[in-house]
Backbone bond lengths (Angstrom), bond angles and torsions (degrees), N, CA, C in turn:
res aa  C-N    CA-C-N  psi(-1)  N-CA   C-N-CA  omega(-1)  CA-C   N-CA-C  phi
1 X - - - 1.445 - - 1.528 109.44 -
2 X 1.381 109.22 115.81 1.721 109.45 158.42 1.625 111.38 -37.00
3 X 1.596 90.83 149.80 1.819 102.40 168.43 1.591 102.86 -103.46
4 X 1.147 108.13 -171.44 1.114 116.11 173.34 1.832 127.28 -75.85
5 X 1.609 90.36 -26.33 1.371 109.80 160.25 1.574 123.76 -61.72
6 X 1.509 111.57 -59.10 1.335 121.57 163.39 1.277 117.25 -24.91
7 X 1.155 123.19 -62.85 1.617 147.04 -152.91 1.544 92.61 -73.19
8 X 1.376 138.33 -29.17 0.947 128.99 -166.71 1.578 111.17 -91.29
9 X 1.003 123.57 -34.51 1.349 120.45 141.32 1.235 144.22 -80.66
10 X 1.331 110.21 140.98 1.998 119.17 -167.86 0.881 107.80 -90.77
11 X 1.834 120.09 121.91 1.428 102.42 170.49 1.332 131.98 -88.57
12 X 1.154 125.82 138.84 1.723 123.68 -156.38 1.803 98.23 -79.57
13 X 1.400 120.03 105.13 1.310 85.26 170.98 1.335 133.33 -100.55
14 X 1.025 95.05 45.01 2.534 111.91 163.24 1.495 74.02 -84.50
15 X 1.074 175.20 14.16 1.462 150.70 -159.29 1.581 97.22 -152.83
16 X 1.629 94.53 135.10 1.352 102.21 166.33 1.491 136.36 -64.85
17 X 0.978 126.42 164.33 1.225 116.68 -171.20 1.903 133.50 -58.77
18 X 1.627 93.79 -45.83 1.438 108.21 143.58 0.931 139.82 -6.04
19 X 1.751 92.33 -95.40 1.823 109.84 152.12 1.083 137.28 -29.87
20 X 1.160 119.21 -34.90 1.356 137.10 166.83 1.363 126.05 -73.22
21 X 1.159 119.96 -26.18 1.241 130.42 -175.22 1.612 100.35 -90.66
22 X 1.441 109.63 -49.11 1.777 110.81 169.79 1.541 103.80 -67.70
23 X 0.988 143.12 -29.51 1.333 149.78 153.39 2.067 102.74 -15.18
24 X 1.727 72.38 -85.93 2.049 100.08 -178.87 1.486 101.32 -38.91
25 X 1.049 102.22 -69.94 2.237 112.43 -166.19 1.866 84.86 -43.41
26 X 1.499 118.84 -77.16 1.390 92.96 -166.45 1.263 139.50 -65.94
27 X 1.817 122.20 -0.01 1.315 108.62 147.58 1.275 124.67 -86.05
28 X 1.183 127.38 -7.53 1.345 143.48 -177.82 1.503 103.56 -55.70
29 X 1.003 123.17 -64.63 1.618 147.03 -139.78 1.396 115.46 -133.03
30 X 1.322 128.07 -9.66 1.564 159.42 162.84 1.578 88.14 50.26
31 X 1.381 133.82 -120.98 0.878 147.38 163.10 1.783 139.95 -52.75
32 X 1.526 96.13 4.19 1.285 97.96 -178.35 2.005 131.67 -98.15
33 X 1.482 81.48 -7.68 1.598 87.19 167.49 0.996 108.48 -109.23
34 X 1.400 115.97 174.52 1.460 134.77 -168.98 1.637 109.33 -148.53
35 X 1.666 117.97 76.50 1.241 106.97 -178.85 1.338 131.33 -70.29
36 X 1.292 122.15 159.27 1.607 110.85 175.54 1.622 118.00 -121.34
37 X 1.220 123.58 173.30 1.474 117.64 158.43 1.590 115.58 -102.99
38 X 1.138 96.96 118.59 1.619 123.09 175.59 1.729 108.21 -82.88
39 X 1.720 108.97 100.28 1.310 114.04 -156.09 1.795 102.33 -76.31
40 X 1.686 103.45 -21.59 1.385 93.08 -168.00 1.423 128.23 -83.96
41 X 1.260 82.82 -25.68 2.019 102.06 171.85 1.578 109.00 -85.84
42 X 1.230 122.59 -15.49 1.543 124.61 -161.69 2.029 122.60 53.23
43 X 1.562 89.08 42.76 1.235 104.77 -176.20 1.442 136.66 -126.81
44 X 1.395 150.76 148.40 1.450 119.91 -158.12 1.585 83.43 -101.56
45 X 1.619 120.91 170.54 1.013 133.61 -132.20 1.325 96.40 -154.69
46 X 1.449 128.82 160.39 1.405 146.90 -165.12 1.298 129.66 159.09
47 X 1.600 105.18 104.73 0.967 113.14 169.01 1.327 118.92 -64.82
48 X 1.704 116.77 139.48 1.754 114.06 173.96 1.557 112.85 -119.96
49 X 0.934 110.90 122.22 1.598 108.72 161.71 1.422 123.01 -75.37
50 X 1.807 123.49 173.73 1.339 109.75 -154.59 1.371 103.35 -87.64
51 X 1.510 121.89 -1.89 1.865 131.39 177.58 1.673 86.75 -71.80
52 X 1.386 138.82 -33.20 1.208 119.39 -155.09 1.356 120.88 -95.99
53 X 1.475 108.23 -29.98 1.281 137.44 -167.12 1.748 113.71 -41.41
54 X 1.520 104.21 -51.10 1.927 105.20 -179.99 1.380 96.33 -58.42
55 X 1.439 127.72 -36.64 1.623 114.36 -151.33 1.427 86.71 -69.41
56 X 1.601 106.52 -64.82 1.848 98.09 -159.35 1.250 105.63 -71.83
57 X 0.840 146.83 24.47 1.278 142.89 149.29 1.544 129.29 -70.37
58 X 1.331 92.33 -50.40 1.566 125.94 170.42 1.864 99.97 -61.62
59 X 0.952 123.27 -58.81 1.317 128.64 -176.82 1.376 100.12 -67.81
60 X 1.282 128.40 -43.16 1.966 102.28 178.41 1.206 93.42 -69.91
61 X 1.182 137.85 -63.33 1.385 122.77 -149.23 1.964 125.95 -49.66
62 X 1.384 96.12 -15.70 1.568 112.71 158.82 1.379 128.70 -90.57
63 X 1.573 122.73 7.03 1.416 130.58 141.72 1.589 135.03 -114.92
64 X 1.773 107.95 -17.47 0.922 119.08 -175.21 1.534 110.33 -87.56
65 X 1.510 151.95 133.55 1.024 159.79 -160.11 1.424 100.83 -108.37
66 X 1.320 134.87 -29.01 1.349 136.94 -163.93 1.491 110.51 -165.57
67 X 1.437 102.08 164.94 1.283 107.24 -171.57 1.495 112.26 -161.44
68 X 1.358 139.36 125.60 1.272 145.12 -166.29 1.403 112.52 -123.55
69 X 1.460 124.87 137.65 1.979 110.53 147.37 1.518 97.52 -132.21
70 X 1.431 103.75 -172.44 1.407 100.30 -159.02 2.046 118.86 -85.23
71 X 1.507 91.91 33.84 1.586 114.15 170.10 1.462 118.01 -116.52
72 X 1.472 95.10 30.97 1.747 87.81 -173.38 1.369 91.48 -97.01
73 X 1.495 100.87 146.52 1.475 112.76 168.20 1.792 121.61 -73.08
74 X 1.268 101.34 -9.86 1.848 100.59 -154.57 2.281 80.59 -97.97
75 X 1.212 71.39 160.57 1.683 82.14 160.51 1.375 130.49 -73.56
76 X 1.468 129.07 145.44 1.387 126.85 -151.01 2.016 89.88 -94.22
77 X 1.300 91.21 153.37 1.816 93.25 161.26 1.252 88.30 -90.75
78 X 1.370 107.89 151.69 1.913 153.69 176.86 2.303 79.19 -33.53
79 X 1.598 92.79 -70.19 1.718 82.56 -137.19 2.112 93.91 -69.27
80 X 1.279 104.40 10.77 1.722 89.98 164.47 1.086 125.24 -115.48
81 X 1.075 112.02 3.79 1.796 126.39 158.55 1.715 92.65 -82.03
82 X 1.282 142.25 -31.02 1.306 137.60 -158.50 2.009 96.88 -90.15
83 X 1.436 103.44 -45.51 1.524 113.94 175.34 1.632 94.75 -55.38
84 X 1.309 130.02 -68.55 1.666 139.74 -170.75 1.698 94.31 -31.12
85 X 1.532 106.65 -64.91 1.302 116.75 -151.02 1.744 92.82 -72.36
86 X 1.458 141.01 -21.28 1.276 127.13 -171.85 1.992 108.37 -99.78
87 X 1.240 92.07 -6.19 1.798 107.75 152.14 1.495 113.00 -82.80
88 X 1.050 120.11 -27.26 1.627 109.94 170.29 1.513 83.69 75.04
89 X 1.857 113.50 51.08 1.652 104.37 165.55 1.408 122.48 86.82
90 X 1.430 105.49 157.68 1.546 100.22 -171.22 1.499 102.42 -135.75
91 X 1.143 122.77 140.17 1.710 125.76 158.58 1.858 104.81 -68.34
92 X 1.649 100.85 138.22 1.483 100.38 157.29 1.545 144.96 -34.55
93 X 1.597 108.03 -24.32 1.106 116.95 177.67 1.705 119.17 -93.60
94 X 1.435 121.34 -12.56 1.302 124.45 -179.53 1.243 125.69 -96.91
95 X 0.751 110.07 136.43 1.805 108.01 -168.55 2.008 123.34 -98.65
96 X 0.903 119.64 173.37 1.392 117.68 158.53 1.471 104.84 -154.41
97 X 1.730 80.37 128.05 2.101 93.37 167.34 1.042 123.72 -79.76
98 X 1.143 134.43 -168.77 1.355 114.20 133.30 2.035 106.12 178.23
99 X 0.983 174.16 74.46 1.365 140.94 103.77 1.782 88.39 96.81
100 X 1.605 92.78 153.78 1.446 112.21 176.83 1.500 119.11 -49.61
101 X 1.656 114.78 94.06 1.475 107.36 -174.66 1.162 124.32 -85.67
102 X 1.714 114.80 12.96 1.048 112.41 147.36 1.921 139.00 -81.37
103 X 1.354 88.94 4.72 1.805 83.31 174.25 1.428 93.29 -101.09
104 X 1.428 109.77 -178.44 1.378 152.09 -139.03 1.475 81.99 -79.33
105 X 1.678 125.11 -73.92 1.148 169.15 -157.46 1.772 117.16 -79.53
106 X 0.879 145.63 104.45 1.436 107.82 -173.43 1.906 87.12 -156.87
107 X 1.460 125.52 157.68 1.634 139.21 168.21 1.414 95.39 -95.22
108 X 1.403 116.86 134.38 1.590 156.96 160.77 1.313 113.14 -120.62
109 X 1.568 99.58 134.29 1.410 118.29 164.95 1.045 105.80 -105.11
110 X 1.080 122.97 158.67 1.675 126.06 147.24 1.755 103.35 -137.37
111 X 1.781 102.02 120.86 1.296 119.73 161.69 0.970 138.77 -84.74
112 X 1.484 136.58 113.60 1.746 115.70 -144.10 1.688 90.47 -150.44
113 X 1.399 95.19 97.56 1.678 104.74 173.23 1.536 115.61 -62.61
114 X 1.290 110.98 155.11 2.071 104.66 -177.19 1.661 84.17 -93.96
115 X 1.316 85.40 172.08 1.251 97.86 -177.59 1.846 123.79 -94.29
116 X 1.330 107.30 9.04 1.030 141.66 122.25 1.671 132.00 -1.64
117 X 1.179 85.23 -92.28 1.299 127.51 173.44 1.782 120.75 98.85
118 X 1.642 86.29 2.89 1.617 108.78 -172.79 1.475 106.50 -66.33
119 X 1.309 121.46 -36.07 1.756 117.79 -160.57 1.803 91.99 -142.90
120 X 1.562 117.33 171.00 1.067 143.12 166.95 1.412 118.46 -132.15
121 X 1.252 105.43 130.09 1.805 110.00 -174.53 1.787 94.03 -101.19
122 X 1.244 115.92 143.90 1.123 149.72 -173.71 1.203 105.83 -149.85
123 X 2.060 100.08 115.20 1.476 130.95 149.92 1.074 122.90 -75.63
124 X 1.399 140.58 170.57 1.036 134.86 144.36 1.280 119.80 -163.36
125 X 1.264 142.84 125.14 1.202 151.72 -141.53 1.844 117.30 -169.24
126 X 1.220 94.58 179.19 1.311 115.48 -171.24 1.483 122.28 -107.99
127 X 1.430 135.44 104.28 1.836 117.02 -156.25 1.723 88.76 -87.07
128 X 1.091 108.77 134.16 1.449 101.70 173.00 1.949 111.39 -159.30
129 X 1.632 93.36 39.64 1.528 105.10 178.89 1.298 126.78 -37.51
130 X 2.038 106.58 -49.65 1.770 101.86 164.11 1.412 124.58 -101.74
131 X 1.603 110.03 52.68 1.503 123.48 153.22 1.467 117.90 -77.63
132 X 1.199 126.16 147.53 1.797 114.18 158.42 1.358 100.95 -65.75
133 X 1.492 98.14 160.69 1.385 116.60 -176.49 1.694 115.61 -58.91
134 X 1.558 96.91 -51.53 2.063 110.17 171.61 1.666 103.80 -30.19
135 X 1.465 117.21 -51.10 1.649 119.22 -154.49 1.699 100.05 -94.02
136 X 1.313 118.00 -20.68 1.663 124.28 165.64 1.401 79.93 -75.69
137 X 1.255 161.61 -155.24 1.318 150.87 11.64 1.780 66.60 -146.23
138 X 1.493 139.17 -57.35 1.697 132.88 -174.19 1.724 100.18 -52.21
139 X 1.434 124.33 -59.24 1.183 116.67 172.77 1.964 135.83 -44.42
140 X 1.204 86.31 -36.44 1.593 96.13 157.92 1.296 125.74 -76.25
141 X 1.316 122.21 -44.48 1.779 120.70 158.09 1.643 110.81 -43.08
142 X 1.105 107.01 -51.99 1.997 106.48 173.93 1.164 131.07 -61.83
143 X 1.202 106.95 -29.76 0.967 116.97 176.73 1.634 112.20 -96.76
144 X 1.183 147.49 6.24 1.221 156.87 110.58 1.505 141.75 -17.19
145 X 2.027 84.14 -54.09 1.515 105.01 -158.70 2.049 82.39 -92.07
146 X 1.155 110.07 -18.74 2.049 113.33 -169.19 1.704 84.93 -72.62
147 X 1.512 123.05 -34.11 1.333 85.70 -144.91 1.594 84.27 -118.16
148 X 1.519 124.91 23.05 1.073 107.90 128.35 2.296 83.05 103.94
149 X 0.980 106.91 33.75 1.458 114.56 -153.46 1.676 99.78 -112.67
150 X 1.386 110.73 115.79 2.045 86.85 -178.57 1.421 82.34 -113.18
151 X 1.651 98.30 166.86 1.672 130.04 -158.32 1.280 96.35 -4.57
């Protein structure tokens, strides 16, 4: 279900889904985040504070189709036991979304509260294990330049 946030942005569809989603966050939040690239996961990155938390929340839940942590009762698909295993594991409290894990191609979050409880780190990326490397390494430039990320 759209939020109320969602609704306020149109999604273009000449534009990937991605895009769109980095689209949303920067009218969402205009100037108030500051994403990064997270070199080890190959993912852009964001810290959230607890003022921010309903919005983006509200905003995955209008791209993300699903969502798992390592208390789900149902059985995992192959490539999110493969995401789990390239986190080196998950705490009970963090989650991962993610988009149809049955295509080739698919957007993942991973929500990962501090222990804290002050901030939330947010990944977000692209699973694309049986891509060649050339079309991973173009997909990461786009996904850079969407969310607004230099070198």
């Amino acid at each position: 279900m759209l939020s109320r946030w969602c609704k306020k942005y149109k999604h273009d569809p000449s534009k990937s889904m991605l895009e769109n989603l980095s689209l949303e966050f920067a009218h969402t939040f205009k100037h108030e985040l500051e994403w990064q690239w997270d070199e080890r996961y190959n993912a852009v990155l964001l810290h959230v504070d607890d003022k921010q938390k309903d919005k983006v929340v509200r905003i995955l839940e209008g791209y993300f189709s699903d969502y798992w942590n390592i208390l789900s009762d149902e059985e995992l698909p192959a490539p999110v036991k493969t995401l789990i295993h390239f986190f080196e594991g998950m705490d009970p409290e963090q989650l991962l979304f993610s988009t149809d894990t049955r295509e080739k191609e698919f957007l993942y979050c991973a929500w990962w509260p501090w222990k804290s409880g002050e901030k939330t780190s947010l990944r977000i990326a692209i699973y694309m294990n049986e891509l060649p490397e050339s079309i991973q390494q173009q997909r990461q430039e786009q996904i850079k330049q969407w969310f607004a990320i230099s070198a």
